[in-house]
OpenMM code with the backbone's topology and positions (N, CA, C; nanometers):
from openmm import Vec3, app, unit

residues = "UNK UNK UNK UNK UNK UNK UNK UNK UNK UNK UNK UNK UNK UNK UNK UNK UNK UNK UNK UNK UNK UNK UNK UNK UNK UNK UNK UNK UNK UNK UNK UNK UNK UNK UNK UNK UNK UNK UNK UNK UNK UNK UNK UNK UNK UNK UNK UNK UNK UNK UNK UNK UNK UNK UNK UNK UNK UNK UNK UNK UNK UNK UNK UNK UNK UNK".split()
positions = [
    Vec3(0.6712, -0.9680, 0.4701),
    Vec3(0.5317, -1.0059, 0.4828),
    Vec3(0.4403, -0.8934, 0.4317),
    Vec3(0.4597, -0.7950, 0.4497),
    Vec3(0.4082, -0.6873, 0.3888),
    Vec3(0.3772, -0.6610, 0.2658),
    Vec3(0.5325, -0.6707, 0.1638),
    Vec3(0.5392, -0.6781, 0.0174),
    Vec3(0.4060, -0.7533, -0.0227),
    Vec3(0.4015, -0.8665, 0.0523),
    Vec3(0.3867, -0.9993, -0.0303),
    Vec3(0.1684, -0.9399, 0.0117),
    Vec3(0.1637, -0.9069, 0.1293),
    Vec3(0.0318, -0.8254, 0.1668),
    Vec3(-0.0077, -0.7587, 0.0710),
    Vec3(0.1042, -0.6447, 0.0348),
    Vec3(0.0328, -0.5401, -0.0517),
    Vec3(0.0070, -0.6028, -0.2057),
    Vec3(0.0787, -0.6994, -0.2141),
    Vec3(0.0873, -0.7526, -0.4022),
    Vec3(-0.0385, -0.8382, -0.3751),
    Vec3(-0.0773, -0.9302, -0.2965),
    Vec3(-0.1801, -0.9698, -0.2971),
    Vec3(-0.3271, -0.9127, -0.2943),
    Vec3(-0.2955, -0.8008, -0.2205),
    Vec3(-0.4254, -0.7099, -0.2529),
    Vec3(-0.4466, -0.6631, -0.3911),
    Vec3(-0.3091, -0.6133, -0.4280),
    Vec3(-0.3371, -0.5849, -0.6007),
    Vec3(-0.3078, -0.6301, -0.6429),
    Vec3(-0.3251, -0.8068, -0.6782),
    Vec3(-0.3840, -0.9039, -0.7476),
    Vec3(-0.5136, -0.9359, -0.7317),
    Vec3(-0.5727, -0.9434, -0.6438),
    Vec3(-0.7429, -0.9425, -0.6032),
    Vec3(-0.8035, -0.8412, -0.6591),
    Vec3(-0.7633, -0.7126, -0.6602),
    Vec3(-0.8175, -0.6132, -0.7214),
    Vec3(-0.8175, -0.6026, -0.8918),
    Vec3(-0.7070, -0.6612, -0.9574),
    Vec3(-0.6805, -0.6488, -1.0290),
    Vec3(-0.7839, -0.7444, -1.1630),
    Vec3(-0.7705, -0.8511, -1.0368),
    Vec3(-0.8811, -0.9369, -1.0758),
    Vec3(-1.0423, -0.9061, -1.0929),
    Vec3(-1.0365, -0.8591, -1.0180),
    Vec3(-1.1997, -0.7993, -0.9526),
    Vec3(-1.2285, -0.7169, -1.0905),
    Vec3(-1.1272, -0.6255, -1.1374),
    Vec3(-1.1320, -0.5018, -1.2031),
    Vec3(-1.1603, -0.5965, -1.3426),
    Vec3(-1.0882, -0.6594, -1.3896),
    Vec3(-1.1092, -0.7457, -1.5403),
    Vec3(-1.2289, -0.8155, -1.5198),
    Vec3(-1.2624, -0.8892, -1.3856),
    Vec3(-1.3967, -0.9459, -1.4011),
    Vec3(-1.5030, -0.8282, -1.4709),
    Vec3(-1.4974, -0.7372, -1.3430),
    Vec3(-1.6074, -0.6086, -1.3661),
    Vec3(-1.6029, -0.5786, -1.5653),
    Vec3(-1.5052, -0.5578, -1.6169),
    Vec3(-1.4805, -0.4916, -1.6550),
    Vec3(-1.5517, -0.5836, -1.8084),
    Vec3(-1.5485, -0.7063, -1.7770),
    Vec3(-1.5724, -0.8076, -1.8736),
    Vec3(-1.7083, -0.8257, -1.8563),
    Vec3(-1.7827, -0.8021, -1.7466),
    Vec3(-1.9449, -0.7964, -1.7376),
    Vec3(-2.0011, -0.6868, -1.7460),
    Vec3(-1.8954, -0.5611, -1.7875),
    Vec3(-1.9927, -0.4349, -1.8348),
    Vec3(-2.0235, -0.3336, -1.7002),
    Vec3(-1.9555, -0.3803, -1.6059),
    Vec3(-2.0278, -0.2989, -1.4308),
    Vec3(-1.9179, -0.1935, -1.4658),
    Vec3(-1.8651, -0.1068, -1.5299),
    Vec3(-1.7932, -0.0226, -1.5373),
    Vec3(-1.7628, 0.1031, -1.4283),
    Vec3(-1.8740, 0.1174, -1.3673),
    Vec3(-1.8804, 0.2045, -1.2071),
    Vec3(-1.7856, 0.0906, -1.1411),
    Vec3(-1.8211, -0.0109, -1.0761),
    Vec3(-1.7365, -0.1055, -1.0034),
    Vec3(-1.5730, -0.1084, -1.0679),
    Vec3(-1.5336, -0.0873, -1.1590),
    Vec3(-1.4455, -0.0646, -1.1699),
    Vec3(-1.3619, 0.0500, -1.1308),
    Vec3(-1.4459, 0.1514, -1.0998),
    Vec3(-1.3818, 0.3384, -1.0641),
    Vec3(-1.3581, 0.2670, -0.9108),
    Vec3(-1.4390, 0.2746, -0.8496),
    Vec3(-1.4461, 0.2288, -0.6644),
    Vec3(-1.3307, 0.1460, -0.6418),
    Vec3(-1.3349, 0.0443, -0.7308),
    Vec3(-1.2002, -0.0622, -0.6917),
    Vec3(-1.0437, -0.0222, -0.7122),
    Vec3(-1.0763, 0.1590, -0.7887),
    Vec3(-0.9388, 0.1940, -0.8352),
    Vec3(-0.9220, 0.2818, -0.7357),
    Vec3(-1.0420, 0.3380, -0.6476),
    Vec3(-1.0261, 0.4447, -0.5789),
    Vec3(-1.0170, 0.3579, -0.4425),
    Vec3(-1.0461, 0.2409, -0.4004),
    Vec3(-0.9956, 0.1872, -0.3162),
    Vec3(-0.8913, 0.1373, -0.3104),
    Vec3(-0.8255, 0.0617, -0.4262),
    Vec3(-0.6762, 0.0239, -0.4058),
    Vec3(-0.6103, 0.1910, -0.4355),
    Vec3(-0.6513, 0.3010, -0.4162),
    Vec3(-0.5642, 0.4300, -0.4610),
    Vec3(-0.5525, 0.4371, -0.2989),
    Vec3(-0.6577, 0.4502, -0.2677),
    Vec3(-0.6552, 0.4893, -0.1060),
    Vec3(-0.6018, 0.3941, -0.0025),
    Vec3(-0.5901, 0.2610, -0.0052),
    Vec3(-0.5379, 0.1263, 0.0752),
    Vec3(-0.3957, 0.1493, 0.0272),
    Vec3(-0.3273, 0.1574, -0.0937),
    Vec3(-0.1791, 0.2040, -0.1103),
    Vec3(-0.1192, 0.2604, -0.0797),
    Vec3(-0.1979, 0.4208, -0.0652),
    Vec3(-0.2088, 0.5522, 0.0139),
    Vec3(-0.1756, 0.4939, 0.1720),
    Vec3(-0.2284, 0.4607, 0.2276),
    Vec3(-0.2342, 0.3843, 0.3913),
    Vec3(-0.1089, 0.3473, 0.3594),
    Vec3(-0.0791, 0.2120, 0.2602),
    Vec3(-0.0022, 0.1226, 0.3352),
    Vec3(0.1676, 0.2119, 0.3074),
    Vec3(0.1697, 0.3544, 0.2294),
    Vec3(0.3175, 0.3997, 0.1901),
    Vec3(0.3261, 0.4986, 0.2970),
    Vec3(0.2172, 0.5771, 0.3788),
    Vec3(0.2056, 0.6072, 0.4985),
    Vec3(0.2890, 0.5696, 0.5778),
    Vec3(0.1927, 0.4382, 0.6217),
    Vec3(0.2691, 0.3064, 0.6791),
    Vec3(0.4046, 0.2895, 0.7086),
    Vec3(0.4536, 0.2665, 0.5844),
    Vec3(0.5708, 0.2287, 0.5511),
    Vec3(0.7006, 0.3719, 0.5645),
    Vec3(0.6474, 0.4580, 0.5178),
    Vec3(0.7293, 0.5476, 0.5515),
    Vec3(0.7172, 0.6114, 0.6825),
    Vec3(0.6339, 0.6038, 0.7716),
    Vec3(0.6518, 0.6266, 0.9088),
    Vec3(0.7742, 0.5185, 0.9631),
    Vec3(0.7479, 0.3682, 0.9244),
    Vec3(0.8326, 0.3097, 0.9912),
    Vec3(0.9810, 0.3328, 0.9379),
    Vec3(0.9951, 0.4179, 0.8099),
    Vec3(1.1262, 0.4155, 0.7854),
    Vec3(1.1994, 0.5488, 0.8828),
    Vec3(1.0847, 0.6298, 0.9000),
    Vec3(1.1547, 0.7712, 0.9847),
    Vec3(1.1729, 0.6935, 1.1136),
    Vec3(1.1186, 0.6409, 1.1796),
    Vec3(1.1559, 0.5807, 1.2833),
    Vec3(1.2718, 0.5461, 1.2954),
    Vec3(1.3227, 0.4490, 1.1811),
    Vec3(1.4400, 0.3841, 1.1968),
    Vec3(1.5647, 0.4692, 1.1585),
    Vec3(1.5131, 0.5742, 1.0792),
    Vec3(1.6278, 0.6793, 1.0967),
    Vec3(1.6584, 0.7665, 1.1813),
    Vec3(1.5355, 0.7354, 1.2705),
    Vec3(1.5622, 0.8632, 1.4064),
    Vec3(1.6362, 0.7718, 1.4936),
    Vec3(1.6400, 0.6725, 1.5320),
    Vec3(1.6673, 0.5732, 1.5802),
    Vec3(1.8057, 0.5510, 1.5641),
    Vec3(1.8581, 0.5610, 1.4292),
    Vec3(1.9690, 0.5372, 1.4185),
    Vec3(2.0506, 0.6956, 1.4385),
    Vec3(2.0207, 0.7790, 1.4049),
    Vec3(2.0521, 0.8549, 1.4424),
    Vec3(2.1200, 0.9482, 1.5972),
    Vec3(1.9798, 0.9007, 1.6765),
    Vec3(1.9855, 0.8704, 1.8525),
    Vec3(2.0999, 0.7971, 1.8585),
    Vec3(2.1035, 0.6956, 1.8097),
    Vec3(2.2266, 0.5837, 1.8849),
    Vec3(2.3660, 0.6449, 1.7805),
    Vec3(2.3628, 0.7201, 1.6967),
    Vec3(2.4932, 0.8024, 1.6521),
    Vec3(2.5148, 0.8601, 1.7374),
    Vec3(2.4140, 0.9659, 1.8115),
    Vec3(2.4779, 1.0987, 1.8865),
    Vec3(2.5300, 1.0403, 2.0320),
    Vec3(2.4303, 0.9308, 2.0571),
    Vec3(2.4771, 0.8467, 2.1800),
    Vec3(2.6389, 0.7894, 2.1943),
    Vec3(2.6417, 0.7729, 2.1132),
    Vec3(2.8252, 0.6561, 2.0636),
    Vec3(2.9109, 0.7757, 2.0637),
    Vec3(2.8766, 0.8749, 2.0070),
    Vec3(2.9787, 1.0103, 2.0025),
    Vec3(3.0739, 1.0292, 2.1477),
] * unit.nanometer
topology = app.Topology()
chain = topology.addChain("A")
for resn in residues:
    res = topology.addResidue(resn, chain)
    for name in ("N", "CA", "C"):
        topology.addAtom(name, app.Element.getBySymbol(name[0]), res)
């Protein structure tokens, strides 16, 4: 659900960016790159917190089974 979250945001953006970009707003185009830079930023955060988790996790239940 996530994947499919993050690709949809940068398809909206992506969109946004060719609209802008086709009516000449060329500033609106920087903001929309520096917002999907920074919302990507979040969501690999995100994502890599939940992966340390699951390696601490698995880890715990290694030393546990020992």
């Amino acid at each position: 659900m996530d994947v499919i979250r993050v690709a949809g945001i940068g398809l909206i953006l992506a969109l946004l960016h060719l609209f802008f970009e086709q009516t000449g707003k060329k500033e609106f185009t920087f903001f929309l790159f520096v917002f999907g830079y920074l919302y990507m930023t979040v969501e690999m955060l995100r994502f890599l917190r939940y992966f340390f988790e699951e390696i601490t996790a698995f880890f715990e239940w290694l030393t546990i089974s020992v």
